[in-house]
C-alpha positions in Angstrom: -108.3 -231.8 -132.6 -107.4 -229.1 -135.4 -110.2 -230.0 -137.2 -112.9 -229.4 -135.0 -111.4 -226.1 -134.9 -112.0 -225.2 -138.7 -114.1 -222.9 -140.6 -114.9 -222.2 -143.7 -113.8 -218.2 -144.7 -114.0 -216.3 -147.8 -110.5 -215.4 -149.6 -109.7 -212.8 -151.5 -106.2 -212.5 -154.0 -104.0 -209.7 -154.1 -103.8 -209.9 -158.1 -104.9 -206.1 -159.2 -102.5 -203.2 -159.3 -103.9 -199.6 -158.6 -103.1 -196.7 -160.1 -100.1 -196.2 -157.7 -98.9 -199.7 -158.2 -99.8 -201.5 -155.7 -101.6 -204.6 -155.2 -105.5 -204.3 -154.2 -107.9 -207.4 -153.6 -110.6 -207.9 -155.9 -114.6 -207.3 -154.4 -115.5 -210.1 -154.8 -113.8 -213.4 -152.8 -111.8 -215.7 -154.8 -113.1 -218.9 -152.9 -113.5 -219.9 -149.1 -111.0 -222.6 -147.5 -111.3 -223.8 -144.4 -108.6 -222.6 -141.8 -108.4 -222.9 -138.3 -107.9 -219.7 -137.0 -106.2 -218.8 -133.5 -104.5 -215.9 -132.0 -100.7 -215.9 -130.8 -98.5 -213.4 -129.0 -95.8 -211.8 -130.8 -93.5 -211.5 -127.6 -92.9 -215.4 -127.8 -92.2 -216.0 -131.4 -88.3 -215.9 -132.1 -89.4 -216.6 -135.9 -88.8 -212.9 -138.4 -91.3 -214.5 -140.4 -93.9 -214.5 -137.6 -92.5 -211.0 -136.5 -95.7 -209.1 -136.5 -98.5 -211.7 -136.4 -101.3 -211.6 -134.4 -103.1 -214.6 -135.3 -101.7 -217.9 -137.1 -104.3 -219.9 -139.6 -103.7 -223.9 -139.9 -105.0 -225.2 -143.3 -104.9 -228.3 -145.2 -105.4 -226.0 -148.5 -102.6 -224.9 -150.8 -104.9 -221.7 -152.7 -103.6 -219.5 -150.3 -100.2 -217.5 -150.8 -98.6 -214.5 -149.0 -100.5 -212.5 -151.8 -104.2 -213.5 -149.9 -106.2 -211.7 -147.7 -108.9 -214.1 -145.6 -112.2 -212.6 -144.2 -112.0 -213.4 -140.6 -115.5 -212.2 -139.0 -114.9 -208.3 -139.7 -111.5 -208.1 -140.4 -109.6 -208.9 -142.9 -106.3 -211.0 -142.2 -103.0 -210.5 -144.4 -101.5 -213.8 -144.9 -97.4 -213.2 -144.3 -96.0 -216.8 -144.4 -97.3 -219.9 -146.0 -95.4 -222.6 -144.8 -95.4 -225.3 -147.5 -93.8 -228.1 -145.9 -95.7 -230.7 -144.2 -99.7 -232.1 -143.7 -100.8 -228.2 -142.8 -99.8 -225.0 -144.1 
């Protein structure tokens, strides 16, 4: 079932600092992974790690980290939480 749902999306790492110290994503994408992608309320979610969410990503991958941005159609999606245990992250 989760699989029909994936898609393959670019990802970028949060590896540079600026000039003010904080972390910027590099231009070009640091690989795609294929994540299935759906939105979620916030109201329901008891979880501080899922505080502010407003979608959650199911993957099979372990490239991305809570320092990865993922290119989701025209926006681009901060990843908060990766949750290692388990078949999905």
């Amino acid at each position: 079932m989760i699989n029909s749902k994936m898609r393959l999306y670019d990802f970028y790492k949060l590896n540079n600092l600026d000039e003010y110290g904080q972390y910027t994503a590099a231009d070009e994408p640091e690989g795609k992974v294929k994540i299935a992608i759906s939105t979620t309320s916030t109201q329901i979610q008891d979880n501080i790690n899922y505080k502010n969410a407003t979608y959650i990503g199911l993957t099979y991958s372990s490239l991305l980290d809570d320092k990865s941005i993922v290119k989701y159609g025209d926006t681009d999606l901060k990843v908060l939480y990766v949750n290692p245990e388990g078949r999905l992250n």
